[in-house]
N, C-alpha and C positions, 0 to 999 in steps of 0.2 A: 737791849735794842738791837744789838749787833746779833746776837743770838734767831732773832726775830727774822731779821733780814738774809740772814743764810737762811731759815726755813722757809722763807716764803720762795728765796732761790732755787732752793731744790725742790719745791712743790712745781717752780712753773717749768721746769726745765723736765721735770716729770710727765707733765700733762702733754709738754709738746712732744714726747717722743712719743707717746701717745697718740697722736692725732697729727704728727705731723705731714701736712699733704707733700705727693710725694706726682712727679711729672709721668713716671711710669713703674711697672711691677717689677717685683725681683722675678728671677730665672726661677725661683721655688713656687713663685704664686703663678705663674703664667703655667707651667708646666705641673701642678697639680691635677692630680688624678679629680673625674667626674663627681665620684660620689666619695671622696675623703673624708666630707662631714658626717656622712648619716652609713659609714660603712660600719659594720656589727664588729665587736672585740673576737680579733680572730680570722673577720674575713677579708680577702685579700682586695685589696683596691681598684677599681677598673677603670681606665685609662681608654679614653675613645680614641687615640692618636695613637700615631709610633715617632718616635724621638729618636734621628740619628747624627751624630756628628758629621761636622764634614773634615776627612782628613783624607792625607796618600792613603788609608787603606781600606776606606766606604769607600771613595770616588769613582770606580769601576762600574761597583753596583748600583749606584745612587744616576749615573749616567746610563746604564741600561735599561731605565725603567723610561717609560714613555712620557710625551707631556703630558700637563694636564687638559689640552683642548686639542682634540684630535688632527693631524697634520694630513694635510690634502695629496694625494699622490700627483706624478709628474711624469708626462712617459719620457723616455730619455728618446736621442736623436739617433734616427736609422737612416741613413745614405740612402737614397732613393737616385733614381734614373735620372738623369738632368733634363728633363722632353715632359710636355706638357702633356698629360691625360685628356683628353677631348670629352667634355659632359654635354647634358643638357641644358641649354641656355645660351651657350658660347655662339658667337657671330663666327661663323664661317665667310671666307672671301675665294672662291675659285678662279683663275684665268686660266683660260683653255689656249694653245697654241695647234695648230697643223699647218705642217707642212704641204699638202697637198692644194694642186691646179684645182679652182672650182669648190674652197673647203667650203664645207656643210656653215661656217663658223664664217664666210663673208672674204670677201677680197683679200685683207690683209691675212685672213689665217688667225685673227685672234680677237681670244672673246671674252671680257672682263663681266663673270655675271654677277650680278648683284646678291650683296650680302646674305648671307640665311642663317637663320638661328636654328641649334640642333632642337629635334623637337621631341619633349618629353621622353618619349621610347627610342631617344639617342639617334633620330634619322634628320637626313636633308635628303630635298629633290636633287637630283643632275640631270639636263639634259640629255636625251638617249640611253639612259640608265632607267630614271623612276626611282622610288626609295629609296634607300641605301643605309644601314644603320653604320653608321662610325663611330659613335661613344666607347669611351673603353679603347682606343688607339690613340696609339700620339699621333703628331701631326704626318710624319712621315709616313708613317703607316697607313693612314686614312687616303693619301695621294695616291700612294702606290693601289690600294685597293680601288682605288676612283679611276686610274689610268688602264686596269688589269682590265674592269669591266668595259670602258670607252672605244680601248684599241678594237673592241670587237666589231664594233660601226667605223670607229677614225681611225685606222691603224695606225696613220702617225702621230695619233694625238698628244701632247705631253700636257700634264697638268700643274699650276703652281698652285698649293691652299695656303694661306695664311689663317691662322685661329685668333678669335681674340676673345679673351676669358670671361664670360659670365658670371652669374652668381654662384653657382657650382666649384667654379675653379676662382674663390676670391675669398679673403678674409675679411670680414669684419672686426674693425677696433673700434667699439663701440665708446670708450669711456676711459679718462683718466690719460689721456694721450696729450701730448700739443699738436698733434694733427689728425684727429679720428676721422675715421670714414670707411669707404671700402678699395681693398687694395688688389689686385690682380697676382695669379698666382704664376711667371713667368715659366715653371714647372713644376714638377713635381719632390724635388729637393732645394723649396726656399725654407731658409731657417727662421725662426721666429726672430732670431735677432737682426736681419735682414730686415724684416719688416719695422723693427722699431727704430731702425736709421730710418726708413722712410717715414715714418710717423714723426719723428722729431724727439724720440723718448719720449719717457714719462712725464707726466706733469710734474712743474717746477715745483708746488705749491703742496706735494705727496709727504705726506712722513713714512719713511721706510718704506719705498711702495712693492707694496704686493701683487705682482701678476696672476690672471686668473684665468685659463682658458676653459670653453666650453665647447665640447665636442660633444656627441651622439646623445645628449642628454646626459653628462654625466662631467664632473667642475675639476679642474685639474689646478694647481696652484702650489706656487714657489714665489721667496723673495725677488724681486731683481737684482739685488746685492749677488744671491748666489749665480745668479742664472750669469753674470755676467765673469765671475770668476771661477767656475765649474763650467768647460766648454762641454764636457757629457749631456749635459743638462740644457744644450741649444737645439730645441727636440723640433723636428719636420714639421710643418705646418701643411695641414688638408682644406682642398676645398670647403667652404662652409664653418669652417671653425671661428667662433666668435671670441675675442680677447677683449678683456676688460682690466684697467690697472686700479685698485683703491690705496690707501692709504692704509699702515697695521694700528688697527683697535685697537690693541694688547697695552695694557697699564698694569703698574705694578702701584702697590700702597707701602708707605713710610709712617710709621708711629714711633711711640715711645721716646726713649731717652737717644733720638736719633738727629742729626744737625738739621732738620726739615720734613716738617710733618706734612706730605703731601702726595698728592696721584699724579704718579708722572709716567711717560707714551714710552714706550719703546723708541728710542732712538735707532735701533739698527736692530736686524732681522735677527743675530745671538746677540745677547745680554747677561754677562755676567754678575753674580751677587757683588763681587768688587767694584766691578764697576757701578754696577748700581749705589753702591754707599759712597761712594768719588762722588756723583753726580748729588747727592743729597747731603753731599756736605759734612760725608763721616757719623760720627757717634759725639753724643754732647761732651765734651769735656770735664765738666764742673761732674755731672752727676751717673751717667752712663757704665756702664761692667762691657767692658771690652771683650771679657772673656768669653760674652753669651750676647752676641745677636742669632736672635733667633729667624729661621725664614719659614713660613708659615703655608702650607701648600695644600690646596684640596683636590682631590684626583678624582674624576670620576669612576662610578660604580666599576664599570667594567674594565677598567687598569688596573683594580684590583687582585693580587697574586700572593707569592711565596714570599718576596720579599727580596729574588733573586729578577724573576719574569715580569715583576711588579713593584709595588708598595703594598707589606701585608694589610695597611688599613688606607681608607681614603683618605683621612684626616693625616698629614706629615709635616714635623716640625724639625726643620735643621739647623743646628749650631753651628756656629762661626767665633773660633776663638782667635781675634785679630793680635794679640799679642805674642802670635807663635809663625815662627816663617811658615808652617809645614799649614796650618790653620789659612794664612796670607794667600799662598801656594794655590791652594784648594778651593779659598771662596772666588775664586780668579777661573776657573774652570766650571765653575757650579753654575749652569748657566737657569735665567730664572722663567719662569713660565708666567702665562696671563692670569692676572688675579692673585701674585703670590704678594705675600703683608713681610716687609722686612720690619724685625721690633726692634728694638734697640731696649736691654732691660735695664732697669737699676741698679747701683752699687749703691753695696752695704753702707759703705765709707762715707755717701755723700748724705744720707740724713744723720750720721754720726756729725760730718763737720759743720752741718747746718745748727744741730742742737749746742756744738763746740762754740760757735758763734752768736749764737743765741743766750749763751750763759755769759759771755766776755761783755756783751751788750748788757745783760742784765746784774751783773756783778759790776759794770761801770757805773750804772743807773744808780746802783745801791752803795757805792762809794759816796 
């Protein structure tokens, strides 16, 4: 009977190592070559991926290589004139003064004419002049040329203009703002961050928000994170430029033998694999191989390279051995891109102490 009972022991303890289900793959099953079942005695394995660690001496290369979703360029900031450019559209305000007995301008000598908007091909009327194009001068300069022509009929003439900005010379924040709308450009060296104290920042309600500018038909974009700690990056704002702030799409995915199997947002514009596994909670304890999280990355066609200018294949998978400071070190700088799958693989150990447990259970049973 006793004989009996050990054999039926070792038949179940048998079956379940066998069949034992398991929360995730080992580092060998995940990282198995394409065609290992059906490759010929002889022929060499083929692997759609490139497998690289991440340590002090990939990290160089593994950060030279581009993300995986194309990054928007950003012009940086150029110092411009502090004097408003006069365009088309802007309200013009003239007062005329002269001195002279008898002025052409009325008793007192002055004469507040009524507002003008420059018109399309950059002109306003003036009295005793007739057309006049000023667009393309700052305001000083459009007087001075108003008074040059003037003195010729009022020789004492002197002119005041005040400008006041039309659409031309004003930004649009269309969206993503707590105050959007359209802002006046006071000249020609307002910084964009200037306008965002006017707007009130970004909306509260943004995750990581991402600034988006639109100039000449063509989409410019940066974090605000960065924009606000990179003063380089506080770039001139032109008439016409429309700003828009959204919120970062960008998620990354958590599988396997990981403390939380889940799609979670970028929290902040860089994101490192470290911290990404902080935020998910680490690696399972009970059953997890610390020595191999994998991070899972697909690079488009055209990032494709040497391996030095690139990743020699699209498909790239990186290890992370969290039991080694230098491993620690490294996944801590590996910053992650949109769409990368952190795994978390199996230890060997933990369907051994599963089945460990399962015999204690079943040798108690058979006591």
């Amino acid at each position: 009977m006793i004989a009996e009972r050990a054999f039926a022991l070792i038949a179940c303890m048998a079956l379940a190592s066998c069949g034992l289900p398991r929360g995730a793959g080992f580092q060998s099953e995940v990282l198995a070559a394409s065609n290992a079942n059906t490759a010929a005695p002889g022929e060499e394995a083929v692997y759609d991926f490139a497998v690289y660690e991440v340590n002090r001496k990939t990290l160089p290369q593994l950060q030279a290589w581009p993300r995986s979703r194309g990054a928007l360029p950003w012009p940086s900031s150029v110092e411009q004139p502090a004097s408003l450019m006069i365009s088309p559209g802007d309200q013009v305000q003239l007062t005329i003064w002269d001195a002279e007995e008898n002025s052409i301008f009325g008793p007192t000598g002055v004469t507040a004419l009524q507002p003008t908007e420059v018109t399309p091909d950059g002109r306003i009327f003036v009295p005793f002049i007739g057309e006049l194009k000023i667009s393309g001068m700052s305001p000083t300069t459009a007087r001075q040329r108003i008074e040059e022509e003037l003195v010729r009929t009022v020789p004492s003439a002197q002119v005041q203009l005040v400008v006041e900005p039309g659409r031309e010379n004003t930004v649009n924040l269309v969206s993503g703002f707590n105050a959007p709308g359209l802002y006046p450009l006071a000249n020609r060296n307002v910084k964009i961050l200037e306008v965002f104290s006017s707007a009130g920042g970004p909306a509260a309600d943004l995750n990581a928000p991402q600034v988006r500018l639109v100039r000449g038909g063509r989409t410019y974009g940066i974090p605000f994170e960065r924009l606000i700690k990179e003063p380089q990056l506080n770039t001139t704002l032109r008439g016409g430029d429309r700003l828009y702030v959204e919120g970062d799409d960008r998620n990354f995915i958590s599988l396997g033998a990981t403390g939380t199997q889940s799609i979670f947002e970028f929290p902040e514009a860089e994101f490192s694999a470290l911290e990404a596994l902080s935020l998910m909670g680490g690696v399972n304890g009970a059953t997890a191989n610390p020595e191999s999280v994998l991070v899972m990355r697909e690079y488009p066609a055209n990032a494709v390279g040497d391996g030095v200018s690139g990743p020699p294949k699209q498909r790239v998978v990186f290890t992370i051995d969290l039991t080694t400071a230098d491993g620690l070190f490294s996944a801590r700088r590996l910053m992650l891109a949109d769409g990368d799958l952190i795994y978390g693989t199996e230890s060997a150990l933990g369907p051994a102490l599963t089945i460990f447990n399962l015999g204690n259970s079943l040798a108690s049973t058979v006591n």
